[in-house]
C-alpha positions in Angstrom: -10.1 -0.6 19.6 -9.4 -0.9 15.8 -10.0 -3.6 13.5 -9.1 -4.0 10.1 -12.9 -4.3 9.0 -13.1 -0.5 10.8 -10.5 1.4 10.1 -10.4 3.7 6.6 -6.8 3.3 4.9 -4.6 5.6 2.4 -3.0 3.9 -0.1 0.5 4.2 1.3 -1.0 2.0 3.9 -1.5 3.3 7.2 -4.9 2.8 8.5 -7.1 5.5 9.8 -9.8 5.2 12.7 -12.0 7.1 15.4 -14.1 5.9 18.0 -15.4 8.9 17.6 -15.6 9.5 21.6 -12.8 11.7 21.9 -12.6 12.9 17.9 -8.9 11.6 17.8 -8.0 9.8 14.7 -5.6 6.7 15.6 -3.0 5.8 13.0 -1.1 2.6 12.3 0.5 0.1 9.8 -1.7 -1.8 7.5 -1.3 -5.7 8.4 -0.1 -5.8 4.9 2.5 -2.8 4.6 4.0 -4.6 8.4 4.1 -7.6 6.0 6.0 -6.0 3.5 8.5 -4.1 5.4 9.6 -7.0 7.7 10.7 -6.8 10.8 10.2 -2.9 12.4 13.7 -2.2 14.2 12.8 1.4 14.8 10.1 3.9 14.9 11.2 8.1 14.3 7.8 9.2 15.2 6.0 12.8 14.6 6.5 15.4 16.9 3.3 15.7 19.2 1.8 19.3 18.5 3.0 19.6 15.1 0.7 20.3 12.5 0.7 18.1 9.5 -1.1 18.0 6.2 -2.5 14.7 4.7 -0.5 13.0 2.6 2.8 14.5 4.3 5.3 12.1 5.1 5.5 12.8 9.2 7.6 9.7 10.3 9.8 7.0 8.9 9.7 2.8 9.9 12.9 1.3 10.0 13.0 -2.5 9.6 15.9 -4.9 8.8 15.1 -4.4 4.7 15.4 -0.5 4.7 13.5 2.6 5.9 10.1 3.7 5.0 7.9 7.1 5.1 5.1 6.7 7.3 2.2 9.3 6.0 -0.4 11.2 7.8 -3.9 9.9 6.1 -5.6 12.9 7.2 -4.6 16.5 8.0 -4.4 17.8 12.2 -2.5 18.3 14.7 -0.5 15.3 16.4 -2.3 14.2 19.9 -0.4 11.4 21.1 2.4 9.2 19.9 3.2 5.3 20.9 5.4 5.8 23.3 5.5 1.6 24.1 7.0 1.4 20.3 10.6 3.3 21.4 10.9 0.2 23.7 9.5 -2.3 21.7 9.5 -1.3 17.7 7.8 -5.0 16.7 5.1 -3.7 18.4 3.5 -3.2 14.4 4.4 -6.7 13.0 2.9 -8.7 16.1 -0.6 -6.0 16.6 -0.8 -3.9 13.8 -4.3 -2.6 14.7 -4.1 -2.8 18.7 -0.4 -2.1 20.5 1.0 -1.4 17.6 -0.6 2.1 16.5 1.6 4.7 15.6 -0.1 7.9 16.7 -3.0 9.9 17.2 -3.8 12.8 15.4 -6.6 16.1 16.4 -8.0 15.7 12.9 -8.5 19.7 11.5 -11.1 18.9 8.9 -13.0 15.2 9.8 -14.7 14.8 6.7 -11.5 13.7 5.3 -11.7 10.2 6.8 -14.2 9.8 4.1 -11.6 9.9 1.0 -9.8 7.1 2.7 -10.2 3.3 1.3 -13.1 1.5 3.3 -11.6 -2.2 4.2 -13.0 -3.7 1.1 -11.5 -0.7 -1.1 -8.4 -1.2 0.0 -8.5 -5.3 0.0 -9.3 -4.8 -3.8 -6.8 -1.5 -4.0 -4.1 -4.1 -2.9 -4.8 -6.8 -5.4 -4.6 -3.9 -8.7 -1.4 -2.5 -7.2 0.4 -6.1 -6.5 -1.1 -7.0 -10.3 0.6 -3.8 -11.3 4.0 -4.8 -9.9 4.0 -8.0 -11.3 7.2 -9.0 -13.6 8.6 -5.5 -12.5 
C-alpha cells in the first residue's frame, strides 16, 4: 500500500504511486492538501474509461470550506475509482494514503511518474509555496 515516503506528488497535491505489479498508478490527497481543505463532504470522481491528460482537472473534493479540482498527476486512462468514498467521503482526512485513495489510473506514458515531486521535493515544495503566501 502507499506511504507518504513512496508515493511521487504534483504540486496541486495529489500523490502518485505504483506497485508496479499490475502498472496501475493509484491516486490520492496529499496529507497536507486533506489538511487544507477540511472536512471532505463529497467526492465527484472521474468517469472509469475516460481518458485524461496530466494536469487535467478530472474530479472535484467538496469539503465544508468550498470545492476543489482534484488533478490527474499523470496522463491514462481511468482503471478504478473509490467506490467506499460515495459512502464515506472522510475517507481522505482520516487515510489519506490507504482507504482514502481516489482512483486508479492505466498510466499511457509511465515515465511521467518521474516529473512528479519525490517525498522530500515536495516536503520542501510545500515550505516555498506556504513562504510564498505569507502576508497574502
Amino acid at each position: 500500500m502507499p506511504n507518504p515516503a513512496s508515493c511521487r506528488y504534483a504540486r496541486t497535491h495529489e500523490w502518485a504511486w505504483s506497485s508496479g505489479d499490475d502498472g496501475l498508478v493509484w491516486v490520492g490527497l496529499s496529507d497536507h492538501a486533506q489538511k487544507e481543505i477540511g472536512d471532505v463532504v463529497f467526492v465527484d470522481m472521474p468517469k472509469i474509461g475516460s481518458k485524461v491528460s496530466a494536469g487535467q482537472a478530472v474530479g472535484v473534493v467538496e469539503s465544508v470550506k468550498a470545492a476543489f479540482d482534484i488533478y490527474a498527476p499523470v496522463a491514462g486512462e481511468v482503471a478504478a475509482v473509490n467506490v467506499e468514498i460515495a459512502k464515506d467521503p472522510a475517507l481522505p482526512n482520516r487515510s489519506p494514503y490507504d482507504e482514502g485513495w481516489l482512483f486508479k489510473l492505466k498510466p499511457s506514458d509511465p515515465s511521467q511518474m518521474n516529473r512528479l515531486l519525490d517525498h522530500g521535493a515536495y516536503e520542501a515544495f510545500l515550505k516555498t509555496d506556504a513562504a510564498a503566501h505569507a502576508g497574502h
